[in-house]
GUDO-898429 format. One record per residue (C-alpha): residue number from 0; x, y, z. Coordinates in nm, 3 decimals. Each point is the difference from the previous one (the first is absolute). Example, Ala and Ser with C-alpha at 12.3 -4.5 7.8 and 13.67 -1.06 7.14 Angstrom:
BEGIN
> resi;X;Y;Z
> 0;1.230;-0.450;0.780
> 1;0.137;0.344;-0.066
This chain:
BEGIN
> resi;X;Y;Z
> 0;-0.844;2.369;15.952
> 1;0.313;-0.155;0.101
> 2;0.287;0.123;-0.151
> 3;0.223;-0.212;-0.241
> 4;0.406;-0.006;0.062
> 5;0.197;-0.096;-0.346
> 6;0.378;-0.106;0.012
> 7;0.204;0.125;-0.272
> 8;0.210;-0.271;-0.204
> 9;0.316;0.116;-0.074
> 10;0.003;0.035;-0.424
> 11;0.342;-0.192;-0.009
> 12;-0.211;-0.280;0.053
> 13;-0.160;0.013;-0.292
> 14;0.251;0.120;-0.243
> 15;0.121;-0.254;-0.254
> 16;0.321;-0.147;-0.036
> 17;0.220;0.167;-0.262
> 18;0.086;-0.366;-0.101
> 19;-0.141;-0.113;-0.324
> 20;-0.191;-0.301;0.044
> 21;0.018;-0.253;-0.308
> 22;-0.352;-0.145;-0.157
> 23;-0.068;-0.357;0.152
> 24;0.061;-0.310;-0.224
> 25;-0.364;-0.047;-0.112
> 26;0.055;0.374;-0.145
> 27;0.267;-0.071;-0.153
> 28;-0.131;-0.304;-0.157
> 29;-0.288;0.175;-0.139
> 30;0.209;0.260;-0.128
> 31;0.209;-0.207;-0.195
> 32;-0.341;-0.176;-0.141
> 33;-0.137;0.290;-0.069
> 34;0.271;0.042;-0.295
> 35;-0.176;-0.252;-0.174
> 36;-0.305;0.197;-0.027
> 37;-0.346;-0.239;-0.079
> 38;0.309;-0.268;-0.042
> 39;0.033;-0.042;0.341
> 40;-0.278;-0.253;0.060
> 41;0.073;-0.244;-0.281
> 42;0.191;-0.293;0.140
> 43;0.329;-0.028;-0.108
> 44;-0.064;-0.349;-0.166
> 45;-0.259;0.187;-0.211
> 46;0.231;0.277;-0.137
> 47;0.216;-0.238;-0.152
> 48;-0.239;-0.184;-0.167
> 49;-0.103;0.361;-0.100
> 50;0.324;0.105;-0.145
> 51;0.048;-0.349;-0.178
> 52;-0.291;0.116;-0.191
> 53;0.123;0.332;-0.091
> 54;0.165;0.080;-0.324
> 55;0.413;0.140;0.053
> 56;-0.147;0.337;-0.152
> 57;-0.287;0.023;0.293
> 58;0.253;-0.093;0.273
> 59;0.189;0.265;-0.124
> 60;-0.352;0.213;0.113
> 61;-0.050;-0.135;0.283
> 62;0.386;0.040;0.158
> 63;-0.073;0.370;0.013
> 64;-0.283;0.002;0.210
> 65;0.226;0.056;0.337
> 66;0.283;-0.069;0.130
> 67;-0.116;-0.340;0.211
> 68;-0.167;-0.139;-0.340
> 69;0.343;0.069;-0.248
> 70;0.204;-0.177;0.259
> 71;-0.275;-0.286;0.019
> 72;0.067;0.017;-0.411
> 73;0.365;-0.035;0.085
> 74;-0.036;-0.297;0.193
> 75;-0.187;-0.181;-0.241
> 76;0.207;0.076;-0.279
> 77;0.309;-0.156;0.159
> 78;-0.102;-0.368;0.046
> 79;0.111;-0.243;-0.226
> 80;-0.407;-0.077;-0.072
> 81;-0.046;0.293;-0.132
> 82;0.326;0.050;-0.196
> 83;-0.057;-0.279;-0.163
> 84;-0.363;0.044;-0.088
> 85;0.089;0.358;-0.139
> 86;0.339;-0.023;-0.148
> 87;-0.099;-0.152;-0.346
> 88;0.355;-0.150;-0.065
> 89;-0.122;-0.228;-0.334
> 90;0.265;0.233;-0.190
> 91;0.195;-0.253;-0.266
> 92;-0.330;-0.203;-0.190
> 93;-0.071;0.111;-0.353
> 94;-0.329;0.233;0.036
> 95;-0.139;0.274;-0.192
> 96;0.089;0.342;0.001
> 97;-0.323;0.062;0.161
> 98;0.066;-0.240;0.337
> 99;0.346;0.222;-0.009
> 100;-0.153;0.345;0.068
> 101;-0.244;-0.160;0.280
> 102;0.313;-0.156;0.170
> 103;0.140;0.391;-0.049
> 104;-0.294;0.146;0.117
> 105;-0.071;-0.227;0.276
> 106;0.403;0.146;0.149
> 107;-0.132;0.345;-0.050
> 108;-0.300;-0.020;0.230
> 109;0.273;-0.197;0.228
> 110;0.161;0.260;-0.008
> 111;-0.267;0.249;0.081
> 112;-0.080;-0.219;0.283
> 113;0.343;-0.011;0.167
> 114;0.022;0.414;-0.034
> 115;-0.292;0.027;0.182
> 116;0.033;-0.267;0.266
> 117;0.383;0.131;0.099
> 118;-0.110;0.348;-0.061
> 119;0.062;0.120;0.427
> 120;0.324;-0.234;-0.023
> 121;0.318;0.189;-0.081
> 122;0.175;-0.062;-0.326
> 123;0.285;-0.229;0.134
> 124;-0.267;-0.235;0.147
> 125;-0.250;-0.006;-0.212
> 126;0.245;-0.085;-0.301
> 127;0.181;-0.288;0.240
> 128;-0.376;-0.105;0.031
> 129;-0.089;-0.021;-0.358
> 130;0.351;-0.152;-0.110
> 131;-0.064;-0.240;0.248
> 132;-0.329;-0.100;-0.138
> 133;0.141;-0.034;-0.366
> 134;0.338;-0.160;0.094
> 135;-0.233;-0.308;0.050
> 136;-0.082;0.001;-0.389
> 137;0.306;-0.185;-0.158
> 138;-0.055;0.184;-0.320
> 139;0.049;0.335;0.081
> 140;0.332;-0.073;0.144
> 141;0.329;0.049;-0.201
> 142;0.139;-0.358;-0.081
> 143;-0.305;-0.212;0.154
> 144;-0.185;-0.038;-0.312
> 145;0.058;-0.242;-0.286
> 146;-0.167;0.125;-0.280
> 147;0.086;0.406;0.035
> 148;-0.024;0.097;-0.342
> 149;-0.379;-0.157;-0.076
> 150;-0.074;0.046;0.402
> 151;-0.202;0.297;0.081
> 152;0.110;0.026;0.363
> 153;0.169;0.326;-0.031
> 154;-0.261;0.153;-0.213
> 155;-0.238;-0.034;0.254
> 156;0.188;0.088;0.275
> 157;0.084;0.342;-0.189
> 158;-0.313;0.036;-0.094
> 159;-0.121;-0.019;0.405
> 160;0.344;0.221;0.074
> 161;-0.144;0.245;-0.211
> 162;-0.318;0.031;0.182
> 163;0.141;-0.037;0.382
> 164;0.290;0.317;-0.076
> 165;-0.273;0.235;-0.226
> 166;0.033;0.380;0.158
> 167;0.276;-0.075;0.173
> 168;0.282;0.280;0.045
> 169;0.340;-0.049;-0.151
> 170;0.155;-0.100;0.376
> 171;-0.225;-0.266;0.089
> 172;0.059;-0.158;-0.379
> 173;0.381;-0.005;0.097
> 174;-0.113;-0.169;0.315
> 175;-0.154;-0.226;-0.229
> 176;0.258;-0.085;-0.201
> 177;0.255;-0.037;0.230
> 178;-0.255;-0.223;0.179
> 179;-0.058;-0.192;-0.321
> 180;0.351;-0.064;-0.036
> 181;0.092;-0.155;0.348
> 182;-0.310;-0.224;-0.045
> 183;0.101;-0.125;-0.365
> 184;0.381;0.011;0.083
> 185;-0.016;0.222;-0.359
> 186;0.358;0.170;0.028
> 187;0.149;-0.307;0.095
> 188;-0.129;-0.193;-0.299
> 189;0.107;0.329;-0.248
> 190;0.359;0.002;0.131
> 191;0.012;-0.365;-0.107
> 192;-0.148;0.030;-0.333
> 193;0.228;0.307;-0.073
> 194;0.285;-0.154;0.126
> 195;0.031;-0.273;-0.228
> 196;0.048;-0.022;-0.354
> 197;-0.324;0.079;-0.264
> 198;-0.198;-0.284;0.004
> 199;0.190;-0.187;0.281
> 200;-0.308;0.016;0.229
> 201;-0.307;0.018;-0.293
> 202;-0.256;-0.163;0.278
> 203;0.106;0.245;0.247
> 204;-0.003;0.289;-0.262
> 205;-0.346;-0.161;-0.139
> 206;-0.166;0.084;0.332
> 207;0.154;0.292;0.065
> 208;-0.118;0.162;-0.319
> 209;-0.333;-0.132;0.115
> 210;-0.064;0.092;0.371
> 211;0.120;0.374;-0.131
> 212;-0.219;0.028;-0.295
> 213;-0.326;-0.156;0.118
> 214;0.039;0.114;0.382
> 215;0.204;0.364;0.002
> 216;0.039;0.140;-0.330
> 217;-0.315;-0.119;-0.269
> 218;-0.323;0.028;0.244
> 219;0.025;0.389;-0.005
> 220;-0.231;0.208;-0.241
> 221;0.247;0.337;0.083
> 222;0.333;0.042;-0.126
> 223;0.107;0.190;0.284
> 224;-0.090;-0.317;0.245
> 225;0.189;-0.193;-0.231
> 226;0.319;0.118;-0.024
> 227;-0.018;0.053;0.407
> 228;0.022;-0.358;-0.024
> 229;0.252;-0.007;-0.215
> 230;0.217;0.225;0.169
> 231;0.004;-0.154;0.353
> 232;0.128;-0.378;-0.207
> 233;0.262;0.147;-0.185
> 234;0.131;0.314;0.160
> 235;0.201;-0.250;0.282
> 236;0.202;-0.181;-0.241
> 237;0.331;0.151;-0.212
> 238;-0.106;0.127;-0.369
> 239;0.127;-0.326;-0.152
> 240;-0.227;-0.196;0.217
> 241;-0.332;0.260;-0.056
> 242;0.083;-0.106;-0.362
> 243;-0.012;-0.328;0.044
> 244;-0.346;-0.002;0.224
> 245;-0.164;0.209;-0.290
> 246;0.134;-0.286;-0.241
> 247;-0.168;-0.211;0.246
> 248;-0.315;0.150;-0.003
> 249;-0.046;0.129;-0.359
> 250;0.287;-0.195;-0.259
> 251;-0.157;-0.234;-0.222
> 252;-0.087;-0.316;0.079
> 253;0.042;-0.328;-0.182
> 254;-0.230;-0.284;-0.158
> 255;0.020;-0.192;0.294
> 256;-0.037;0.314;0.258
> 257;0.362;0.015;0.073
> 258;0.098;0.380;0.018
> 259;0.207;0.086;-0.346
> 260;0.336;0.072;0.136
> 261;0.137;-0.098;-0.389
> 262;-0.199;0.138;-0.224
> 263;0.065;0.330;0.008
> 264;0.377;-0.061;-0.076
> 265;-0.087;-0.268;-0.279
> 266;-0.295;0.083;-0.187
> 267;-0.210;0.303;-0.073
> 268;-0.288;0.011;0.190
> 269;-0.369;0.130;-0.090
> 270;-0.133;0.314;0.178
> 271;-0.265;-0.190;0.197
> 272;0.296;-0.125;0.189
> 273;0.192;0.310;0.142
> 274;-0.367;0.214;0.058
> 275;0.003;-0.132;0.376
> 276;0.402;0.148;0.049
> 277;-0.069;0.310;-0.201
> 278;-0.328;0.069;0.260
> 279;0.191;-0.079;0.264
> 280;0.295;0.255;-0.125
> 281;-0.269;0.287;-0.107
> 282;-0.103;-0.034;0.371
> 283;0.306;0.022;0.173
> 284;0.086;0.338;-0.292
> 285;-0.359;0.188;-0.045
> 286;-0.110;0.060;0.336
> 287;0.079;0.394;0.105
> 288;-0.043;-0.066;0.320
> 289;0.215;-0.252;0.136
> 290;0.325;0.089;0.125
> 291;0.151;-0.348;0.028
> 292;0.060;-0.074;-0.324
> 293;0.175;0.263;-0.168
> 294;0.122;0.004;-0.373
> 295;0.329;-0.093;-0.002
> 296;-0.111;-0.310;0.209
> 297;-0.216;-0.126;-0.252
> 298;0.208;0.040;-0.250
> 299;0.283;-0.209;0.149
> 300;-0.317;-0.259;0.102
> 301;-0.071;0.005;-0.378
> 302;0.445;-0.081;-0.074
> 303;-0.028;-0.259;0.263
> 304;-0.303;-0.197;-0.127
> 305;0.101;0.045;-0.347
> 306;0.341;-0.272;0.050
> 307;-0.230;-0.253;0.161
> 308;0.148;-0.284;-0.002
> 309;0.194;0.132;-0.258
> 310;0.004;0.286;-0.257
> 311;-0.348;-0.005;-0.171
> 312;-0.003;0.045;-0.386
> 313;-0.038;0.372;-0.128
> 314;-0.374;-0.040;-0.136
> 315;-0.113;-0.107;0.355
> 316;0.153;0.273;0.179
> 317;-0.152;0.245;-0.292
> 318;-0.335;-0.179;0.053
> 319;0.006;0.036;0.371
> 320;0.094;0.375;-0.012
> 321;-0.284;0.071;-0.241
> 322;-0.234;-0.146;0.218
> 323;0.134;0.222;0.289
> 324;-0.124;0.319;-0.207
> 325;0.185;0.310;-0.085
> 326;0.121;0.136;0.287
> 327;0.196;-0.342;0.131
> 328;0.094;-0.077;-0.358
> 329;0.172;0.384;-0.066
> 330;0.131;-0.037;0.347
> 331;0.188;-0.285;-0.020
> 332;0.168;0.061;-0.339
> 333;0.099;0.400;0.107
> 334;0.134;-0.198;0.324
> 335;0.235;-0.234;-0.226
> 336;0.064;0.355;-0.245
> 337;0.100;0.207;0.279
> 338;0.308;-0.284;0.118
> 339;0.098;-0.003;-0.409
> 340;-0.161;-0.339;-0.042
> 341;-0.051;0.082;-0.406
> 342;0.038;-0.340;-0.124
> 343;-0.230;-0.154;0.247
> 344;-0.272;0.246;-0.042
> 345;0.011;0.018;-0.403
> 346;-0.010;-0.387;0.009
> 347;-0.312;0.011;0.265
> 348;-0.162;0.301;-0.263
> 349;0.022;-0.243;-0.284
> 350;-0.190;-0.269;0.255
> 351;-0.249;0.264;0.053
> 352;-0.083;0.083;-0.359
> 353;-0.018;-0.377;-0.086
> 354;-0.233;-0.112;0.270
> 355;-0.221;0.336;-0.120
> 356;-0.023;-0.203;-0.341
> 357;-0.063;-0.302;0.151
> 358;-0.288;0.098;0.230
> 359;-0.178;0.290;-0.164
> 360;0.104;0.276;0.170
> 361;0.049;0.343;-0.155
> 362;0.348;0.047;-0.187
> 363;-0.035;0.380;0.113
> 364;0.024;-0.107;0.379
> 365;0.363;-0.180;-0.087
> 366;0.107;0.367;-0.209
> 367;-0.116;0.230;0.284
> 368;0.185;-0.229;0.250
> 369;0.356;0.012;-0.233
> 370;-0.091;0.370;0.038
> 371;-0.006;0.007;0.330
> 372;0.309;-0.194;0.066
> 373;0.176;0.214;-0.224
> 374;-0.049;0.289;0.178
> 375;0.193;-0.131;0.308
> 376;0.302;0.011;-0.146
> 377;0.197;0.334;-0.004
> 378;0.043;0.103;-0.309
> 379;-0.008;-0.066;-0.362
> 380;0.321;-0.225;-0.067
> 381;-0.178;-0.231;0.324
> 382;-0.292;0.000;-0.215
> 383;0.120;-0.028;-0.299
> 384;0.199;-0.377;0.109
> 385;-0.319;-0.111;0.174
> 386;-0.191;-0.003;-0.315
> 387;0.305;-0.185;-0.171
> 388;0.001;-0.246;0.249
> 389;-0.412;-0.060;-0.062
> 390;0.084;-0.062;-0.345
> 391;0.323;-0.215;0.051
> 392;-0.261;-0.191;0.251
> 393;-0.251;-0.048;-0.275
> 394;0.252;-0.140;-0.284
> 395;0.161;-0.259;0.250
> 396;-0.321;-0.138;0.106
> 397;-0.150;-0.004;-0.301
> 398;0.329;-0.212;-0.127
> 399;-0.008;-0.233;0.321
> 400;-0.351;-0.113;-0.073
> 401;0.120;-0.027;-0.404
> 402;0.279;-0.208;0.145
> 403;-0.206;-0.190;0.245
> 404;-0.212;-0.122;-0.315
> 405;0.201;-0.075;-0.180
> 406;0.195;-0.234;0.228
> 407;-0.317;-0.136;0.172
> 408;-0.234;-0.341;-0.029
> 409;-0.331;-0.032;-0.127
> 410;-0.131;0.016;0.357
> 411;0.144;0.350;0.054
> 412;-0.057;0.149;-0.338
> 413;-0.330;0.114;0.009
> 414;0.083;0.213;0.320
> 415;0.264;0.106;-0.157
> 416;-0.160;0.137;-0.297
> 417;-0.222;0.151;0.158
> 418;0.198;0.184;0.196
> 419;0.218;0.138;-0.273
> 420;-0.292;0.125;-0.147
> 421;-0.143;0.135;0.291
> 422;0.356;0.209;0.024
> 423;-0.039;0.107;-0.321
> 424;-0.326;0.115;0.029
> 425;0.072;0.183;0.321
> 426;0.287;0.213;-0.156
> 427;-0.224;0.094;-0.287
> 428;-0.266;0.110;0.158
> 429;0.230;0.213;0.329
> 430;0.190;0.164;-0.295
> 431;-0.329;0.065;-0.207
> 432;-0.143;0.197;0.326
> 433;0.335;0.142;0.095
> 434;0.039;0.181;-0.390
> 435;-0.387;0.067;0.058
> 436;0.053;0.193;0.346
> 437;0.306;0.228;-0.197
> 438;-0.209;0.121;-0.264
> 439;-0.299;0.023;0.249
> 440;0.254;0.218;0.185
> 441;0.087;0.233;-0.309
C-alpha cells in the first residue's frame, strides 16, 4: 500500500484575528426589529391607525412594552394630530360638574401616559418634552387665557402634574419646579405683582393665585407634599413679600373675584373667609419636621400679613389667630408679652374673648389662654397690670361701640347694637368662668 505524505499547516494560519468584527447591516436591522417583538411585522401605516384607536389609558400600556415601542409612543404623541385629538381644551362653556371630573380625569390618565412613555428619558428631557407638549394649550399658560377664574385650564393641568411627578424623590420635584418656573416665567410675574401696590395688578394677582392653587399647592391629598410646594414659592422672596404671596393665595376674595385687599382693614369678616390663611399658617407652624420654617419666622409672617394693606381691625386678627389653634395663637401673644407689648396684647385678649361669643367657642379656651399669657410675665406686679389693662380694654370698647350708636344712622345701627350686646355678653360670660375656675381652684 502506498504510503501517504501529509504537510503540516502552520496553526497561525488558522488563528483568528483578535479584531472584533461588527454584525452586518441586515443583523443589525433585525436586531433593532426584534425590539418590537410580534410588532415588528405590522406596517407602520397600520400601527397608527392602531394607536388612534386606543384609549390614552391603554397607550399608557402599551409604551412599556420595550424600549423601540415607548419611543414609537413618543413619536406619536408629539404631532400636532394627535395633540389636538387628545388635549380636550373645551375648558370655559358652562357644563356640569360631572363633564368637569371627566375633563380631570381624562389629564390624569395623560398624565399616566406621559410617565410611562418618557420613563428611559432623564428628568431634564422628559419635562422639556412634556412642557413642550402643553405650552401648545393656551389655557394652561399664565396670562394666555381670558376667562381664568371660570377656566379650568390649570385644574387640569394640576390634576395631570399630579399624576406625571407621583413617587418622585424630593430632588427631581425641585427639578420640577425650577423647570416649571422657567417655562411659565412664574418668578418673573411674582416680582411684578409684589412689587406694586395691593391691587395694582388684580389680573396678574388673579392668575397667580390660580396657577398656584389648582397646579402646585391644592391637587395634593398629603400635607407634607403640600407645604413642599409651598416652601419652594415663597422661601425666595423677603418676609414682606412671602406675606404678600400667602395673601395672594389664601386672603379673601371679593363679589366679583377680585382678591380682598380692603376688607380686612374695613369690615369684620366671617370665619369662612380667613380658613384658607389660617391652613396655610398651621402648615407652615405644625409640621415637626421641617427645618425651614422655624417659629420665630412664622410669627413675623403672621405681623407682616396682619398690616395688609393696612392695619386689619382687632376682631380679624383675633379671628385669624383662633383659627391658627393654640399653639400659634399662645405664641404670638407671649412673643408681643416678652417685648412689653401690654396694651397691644390686652386689647387683642379682649378680641379673643369677643369673637369666642360670637362664634361658639368655649369661654374656658379664652381663660386658660389669659392664664397662659400671664405666666410670661415675671412676677406678680407684671401680672397684676396685665389684668388691669384687660379690664381697661373691656370698658373702652364697650364705650366706643355705646358711642358709635349712639352717633350712627339707621343703616349702621343694627350692627351696632348688636355688637354692643355681643360685648356685653362676652364679658359676662369670661368673668362668670373666670370666678368659676377660682372657686373650682379652692
Amino acid at each position: 500500500m502506498a504510503s501517504r505524505s501529509f504537510t503540516l499547516i502552520p496553526a497561525h494560519k488558522y488563528r483568528r484575528s483578535g479584531r472584533k468584527q461588527g454584525p452586518s447591516i441586515g443583523a443589525a436591522r433585525r436586531q433593532r426589529r426584534s425590539t418590537w417583538g410580534r410588532f415588528e411585522k405590522i406596517p407602520a401605516e397600520v400601527l397608527d391607525m392602531i394607536l388612534r384607536h386606543l384609549t390614552v389609558k391603554e397607550m399608557s400600556v402599551f409604551s412599556m412594552v420595550s424600549k423601540a415601542v415607548g419611543a414609537y409612543v413618543v413619536r406619536q404623541v408629539s404631532t400636532l394630530a394627535w395633540r389636538s385629538r387628545m388635549f380636550v381644551q373645551e375648558f370655559h362653556p358652562a357644563r356640569p360638574s360631572s363633564q368637569e371630573d371627566c375633563i380631570l380625569e381624562h389629564y390624569k390618565c395623560l398624565g399616566l401616559l406621559f410617565k410611562r412613555c418618557t420613563l428611559l428619558l432623564p428628568t431634564k428631557d422628559r419635562l422639556k418634552f412634556i412642557y413642550g407638549n402643553f405650552s401648545q394649550v393656551p389655557c394652561v399658560v399664565l396670562e394666555r387665557c381670558a376667562v381664568h377664574p371660570v377656566c379650568l385650564g390649570f385644574a387640569s393641568f394640576g390634576a395631570f402634574l399630579q399624576t406625571l411627578i407621583a413617587g418622585w424623590d424630593e430632588l427631581e420635584c425641585h427639578r420640577v419646579f425650577n423647570s416649571l418656573c422657567e417655562f411659565t416665567n412664574l418668578p418673573r410675574k411674582i416680582q411684578t405683582a409684589v412689587a406694586s401696590k395691593p391691587g395694582a395688578s388684580e389680573k396678574l394677582e388673579g392668575q397667580i393665585r390660580l396657577f398656584c392653587r389648582s397646579v402646585l399647592l391644592d391637587p395634593w391629598l398629603s400635607r407634607r407634599d403640600t407645604l413642599f410646594w409651598l416652601t419652594r414659592i415663597l422661601k425666595p422672596w423677603p418676609m414682606v413679600n412671602q406675606a404678600r404671596l400667602l395673601f395672594i393665595f389664601y386672603g379673601p376674595l371679593t363679589l366679583d373675584g377680585r382678591i380682598g385687599w380692603q376688607s380686612l382693614c374695613d369690615t369684620v369678616v366671617a370665619e369662612c373667609s380667613l380658613w384658607d390663611l389660617a391652613k396655610a399658617l398651621k402648615l407652615l407652624y405644625n409640621d415637626p419636621e421641617t427645618k425651614e420654617w422655624t417659629t420665630d419666622s412664622v410669627i413675623s409672617l403672621i405681623e407682616e400679613l396682619t398690616v395688609l394693606p393696612g392695619e386689619w381691625l382687632q376682631e380679624n386678627v383675633a379671628r385669624l389667630l383662633i383659627l391658627c389653634g393654640n399653639r400659634t395663637c399662645f405664641t404670638f401673644m407671649a412673643s408681643r408679652a416678652l417685648n412689653g407689648r401690654v396694651a397691644e396684647i390686652a386689647r387683642l385678649l379682649v378680641f379673643l374673648i369677643l369673637v369666642c361669643e360670637k362664634d361658639g367657642y368655649c369661654m374656658n379656651w379664652s381663660v386658660k389662654m389669659m392664664q397662659q399669657i400671664s405666666r410670661v410675665f415675671p412676677g406678680s406686679p407684671e401680672r397684676w397690670s396685665f389684668v388691669q389693662s384687660v379690664e381697661n380694654v373691656f370698658s373702652q370698647v364697650t364705650m366706643q361701640m355705646y358711642e358709635s350708636l349712639m352717633a350712627g344712622g339707621r343703616e349702621a345701627e343694627a350692627d351696632t347694637f348688636q355688637n354692643l350686646c355681643s360685648i356685653l355678653n362676652a364679658s359676662a360670660h369670661f368673668h362668670t368662668e373666670m370666678v368659676y375656675m377660682i372657686i373650682k381652684g379652692d
